[in-house]
PALUMKOL-33141 format. One record per residue (C-alpha): residue number from 1; residue in three letters; x, y, z. Coordinates in Angstrom, 3 decimals, always signed. Example, Ala and Ser with C-alpha at 12.3 -4.5 7.8 and 13.67 -1.06 7.14 Angstrom:
BEGIN
<rec n="1" res="ALA" X="+12.300" Y="-4.500" Z="+7.800"/>
<rec n="2" res="SER" X="+13.670" Y="-1.060" Z="+7.140"/>
This chain:
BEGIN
<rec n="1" res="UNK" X="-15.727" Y="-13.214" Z="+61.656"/>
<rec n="2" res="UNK" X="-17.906" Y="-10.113" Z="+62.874"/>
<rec n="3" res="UNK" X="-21.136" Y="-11.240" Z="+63.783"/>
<rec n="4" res="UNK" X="-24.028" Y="-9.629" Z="+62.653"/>
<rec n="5" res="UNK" X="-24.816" Y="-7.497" Z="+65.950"/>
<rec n="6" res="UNK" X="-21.538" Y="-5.929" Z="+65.518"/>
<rec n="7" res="UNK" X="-22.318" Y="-4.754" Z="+62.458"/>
<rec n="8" res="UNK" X="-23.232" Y="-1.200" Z="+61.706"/>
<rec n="9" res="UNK" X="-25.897" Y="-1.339" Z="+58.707"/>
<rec n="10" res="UNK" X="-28.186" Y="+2.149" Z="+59.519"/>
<rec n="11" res="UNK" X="-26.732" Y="+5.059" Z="+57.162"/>
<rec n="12" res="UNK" X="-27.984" Y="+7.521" Z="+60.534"/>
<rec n="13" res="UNK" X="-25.461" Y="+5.687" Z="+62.083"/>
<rec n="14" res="UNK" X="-22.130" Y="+6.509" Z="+59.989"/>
<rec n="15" res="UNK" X="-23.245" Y="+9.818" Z="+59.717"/>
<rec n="16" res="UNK" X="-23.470" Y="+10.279" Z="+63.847"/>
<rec n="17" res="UNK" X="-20.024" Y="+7.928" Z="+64.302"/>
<rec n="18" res="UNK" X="-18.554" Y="+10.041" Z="+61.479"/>
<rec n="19" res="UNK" X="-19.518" Y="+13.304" Z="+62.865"/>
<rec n="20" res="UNK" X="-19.438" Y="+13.436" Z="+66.329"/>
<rec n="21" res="UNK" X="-16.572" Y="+10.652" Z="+66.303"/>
<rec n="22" res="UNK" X="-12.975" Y="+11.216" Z="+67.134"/>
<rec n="23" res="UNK" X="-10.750" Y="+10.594" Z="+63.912"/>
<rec n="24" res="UNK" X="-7.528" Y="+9.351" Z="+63.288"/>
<rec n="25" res="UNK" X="-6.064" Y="+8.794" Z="+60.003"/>
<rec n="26" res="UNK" X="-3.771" Y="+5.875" Z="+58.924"/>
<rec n="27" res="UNK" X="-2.783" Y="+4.269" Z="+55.699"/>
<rec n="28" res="UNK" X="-5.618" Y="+2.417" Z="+56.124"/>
<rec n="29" res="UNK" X="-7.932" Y="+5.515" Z="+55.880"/>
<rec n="30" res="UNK" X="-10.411" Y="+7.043" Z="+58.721"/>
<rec n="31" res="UNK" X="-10.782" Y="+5.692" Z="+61.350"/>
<rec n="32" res="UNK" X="-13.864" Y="+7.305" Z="+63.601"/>
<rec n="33" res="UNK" X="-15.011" Y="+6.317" Z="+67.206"/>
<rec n="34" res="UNK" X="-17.430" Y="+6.957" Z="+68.645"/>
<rec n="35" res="UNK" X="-19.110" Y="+6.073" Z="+72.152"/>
<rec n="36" res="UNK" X="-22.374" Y="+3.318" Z="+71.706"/>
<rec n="37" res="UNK" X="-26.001" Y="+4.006" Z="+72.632"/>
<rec n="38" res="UNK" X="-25.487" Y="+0.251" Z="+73.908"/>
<rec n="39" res="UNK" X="-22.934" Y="-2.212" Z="+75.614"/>
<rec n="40" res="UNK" X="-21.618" Y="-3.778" Z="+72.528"/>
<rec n="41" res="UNK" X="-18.737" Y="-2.810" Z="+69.969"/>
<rec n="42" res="UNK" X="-19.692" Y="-2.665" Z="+66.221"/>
<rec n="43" res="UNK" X="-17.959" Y="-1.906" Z="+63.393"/>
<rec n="44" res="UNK" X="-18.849" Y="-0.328" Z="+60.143"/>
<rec n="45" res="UNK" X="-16.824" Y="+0.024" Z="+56.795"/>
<rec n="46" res="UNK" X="-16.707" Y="+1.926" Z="+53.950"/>
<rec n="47" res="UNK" X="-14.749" Y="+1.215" Z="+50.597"/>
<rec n="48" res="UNK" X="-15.175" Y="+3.809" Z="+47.730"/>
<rec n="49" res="UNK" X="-14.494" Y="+2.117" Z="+44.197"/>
<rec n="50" res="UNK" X="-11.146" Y="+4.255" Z="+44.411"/>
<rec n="51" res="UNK" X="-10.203" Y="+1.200" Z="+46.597"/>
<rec n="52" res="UNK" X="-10.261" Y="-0.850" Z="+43.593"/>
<rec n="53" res="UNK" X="-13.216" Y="-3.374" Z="+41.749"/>
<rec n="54" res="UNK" X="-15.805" Y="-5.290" Z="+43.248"/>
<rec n="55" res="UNK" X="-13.518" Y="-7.614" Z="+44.165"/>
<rec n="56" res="UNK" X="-10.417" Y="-6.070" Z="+45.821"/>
<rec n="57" res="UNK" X="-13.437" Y="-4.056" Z="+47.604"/>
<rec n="58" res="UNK" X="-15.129" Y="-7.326" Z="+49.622"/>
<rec n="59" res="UNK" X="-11.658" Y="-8.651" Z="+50.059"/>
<rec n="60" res="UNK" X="-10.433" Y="-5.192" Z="+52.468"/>
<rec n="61" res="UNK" X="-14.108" Y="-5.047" Z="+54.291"/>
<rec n="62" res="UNK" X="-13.423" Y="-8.771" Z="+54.771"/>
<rec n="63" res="UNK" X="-10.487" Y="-8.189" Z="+56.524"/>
<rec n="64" res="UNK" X="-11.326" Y="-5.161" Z="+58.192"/>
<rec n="65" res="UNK" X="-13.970" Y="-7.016" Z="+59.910"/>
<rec n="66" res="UNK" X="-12.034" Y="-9.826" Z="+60.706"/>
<rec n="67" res="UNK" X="-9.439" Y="-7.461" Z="+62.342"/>
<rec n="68" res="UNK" X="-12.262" Y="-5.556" Z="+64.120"/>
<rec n="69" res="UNK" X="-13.541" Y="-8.985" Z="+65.416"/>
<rec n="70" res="UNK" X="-10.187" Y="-9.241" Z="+67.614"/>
<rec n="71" res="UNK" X="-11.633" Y="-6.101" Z="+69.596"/>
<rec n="72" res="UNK" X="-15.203" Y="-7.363" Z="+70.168"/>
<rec n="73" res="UNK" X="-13.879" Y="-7.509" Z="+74.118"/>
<rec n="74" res="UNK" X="-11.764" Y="-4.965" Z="+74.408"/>
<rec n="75" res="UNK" X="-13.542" Y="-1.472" Z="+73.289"/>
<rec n="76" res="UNK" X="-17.107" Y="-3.265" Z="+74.003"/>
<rec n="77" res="UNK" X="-18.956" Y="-0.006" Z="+74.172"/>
<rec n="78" res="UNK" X="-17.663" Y="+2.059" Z="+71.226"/>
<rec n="79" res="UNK" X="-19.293" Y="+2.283" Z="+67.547"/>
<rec n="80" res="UNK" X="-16.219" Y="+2.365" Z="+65.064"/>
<rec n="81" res="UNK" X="-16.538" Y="+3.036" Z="+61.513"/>
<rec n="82" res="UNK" X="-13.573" Y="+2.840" Z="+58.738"/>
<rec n="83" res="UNK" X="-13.380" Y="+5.163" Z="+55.789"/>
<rec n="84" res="UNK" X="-10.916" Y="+2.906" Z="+53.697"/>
<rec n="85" res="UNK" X="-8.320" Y="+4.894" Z="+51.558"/>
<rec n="86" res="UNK" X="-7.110" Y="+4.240" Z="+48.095"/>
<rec n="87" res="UNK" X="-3.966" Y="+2.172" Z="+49.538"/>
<rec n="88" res="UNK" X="-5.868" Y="-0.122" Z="+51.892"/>
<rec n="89" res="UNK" X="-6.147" Y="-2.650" Z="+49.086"/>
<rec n="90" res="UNK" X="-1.831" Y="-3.032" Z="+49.245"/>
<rec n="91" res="UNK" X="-2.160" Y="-3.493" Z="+53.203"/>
<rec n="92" res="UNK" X="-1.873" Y="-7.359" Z="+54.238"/>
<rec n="93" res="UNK" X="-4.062" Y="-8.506" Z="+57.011"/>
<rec n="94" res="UNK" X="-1.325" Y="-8.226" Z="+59.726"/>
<rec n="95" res="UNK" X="-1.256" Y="-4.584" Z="+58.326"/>
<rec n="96" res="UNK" X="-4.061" Y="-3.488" Z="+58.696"/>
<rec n="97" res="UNK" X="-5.130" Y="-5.653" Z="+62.000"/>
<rec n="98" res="UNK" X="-2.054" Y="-3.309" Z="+63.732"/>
<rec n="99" res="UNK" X="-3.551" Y="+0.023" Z="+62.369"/>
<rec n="100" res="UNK" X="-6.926" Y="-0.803" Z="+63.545"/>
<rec n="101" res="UNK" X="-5.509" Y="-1.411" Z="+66.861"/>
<rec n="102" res="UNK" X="-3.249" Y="+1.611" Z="+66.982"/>
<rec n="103" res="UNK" X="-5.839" Y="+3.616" Z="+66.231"/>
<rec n="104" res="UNK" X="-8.940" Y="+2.727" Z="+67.861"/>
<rec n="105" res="UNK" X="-6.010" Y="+2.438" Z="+71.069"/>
<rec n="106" res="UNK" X="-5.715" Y="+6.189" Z="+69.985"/>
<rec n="107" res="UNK" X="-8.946" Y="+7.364" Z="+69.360"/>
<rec n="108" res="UNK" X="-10.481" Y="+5.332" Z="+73.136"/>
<rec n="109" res="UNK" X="-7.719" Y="+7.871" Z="+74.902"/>
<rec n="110" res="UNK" X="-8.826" Y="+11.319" Z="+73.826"/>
């Protein structure tokens, strides 16, 4: 689980990850990154109701952040926030733990 310090909450900061960030888009949906005032990685998620109700929503931002938590160590550093798609309620956890890794591997080279 995603502790609560690696958790992006401020709406000033998904606007600055999701401007300034570099992008790469998936099946998931956007993934923006974006380098961290502070030492830490967090993670931030979005889910539109095009993902699906209430309840298909919590159930893809739980496992987003339970796939982000697997990179606490490794991109310590970087702000990341994920613009899921419409199909990002289909994706199974292994799913979508490999495109977050693909991608923020992506996005931490350019």
């Amino acid at each position: 689980m995603l502790s609560s310090q690696h958790r992006i909450n401020r709406g000033d900061d998904f606007r600055r990850i999701l401007r300034s960030g570099v992008k790469t888009k998936s099946a998931l949906g956007t993934v923006a990154l974006a380098p961290s005032s502070s030492d830490t990685f967090r993670c931030g998620v979005i889910t539109s109701k095009a993902v699906g109700n209430a309840v298909v929503r919590n159930r893809v931002r739980r496992r987003v952040r339970a796939a982000c938590a697997a990179h606490v160590e490794r991109f310590s550093g970087w702000d990341v926030v994920i613009r899921c798609g419409e199909d990002s309620s289909r994706l199974s956890f292994h799913d979508i733990s490999s495109i977050i890794e693909r991608a923020l591997a992506h996005a931490a080279r350019s």
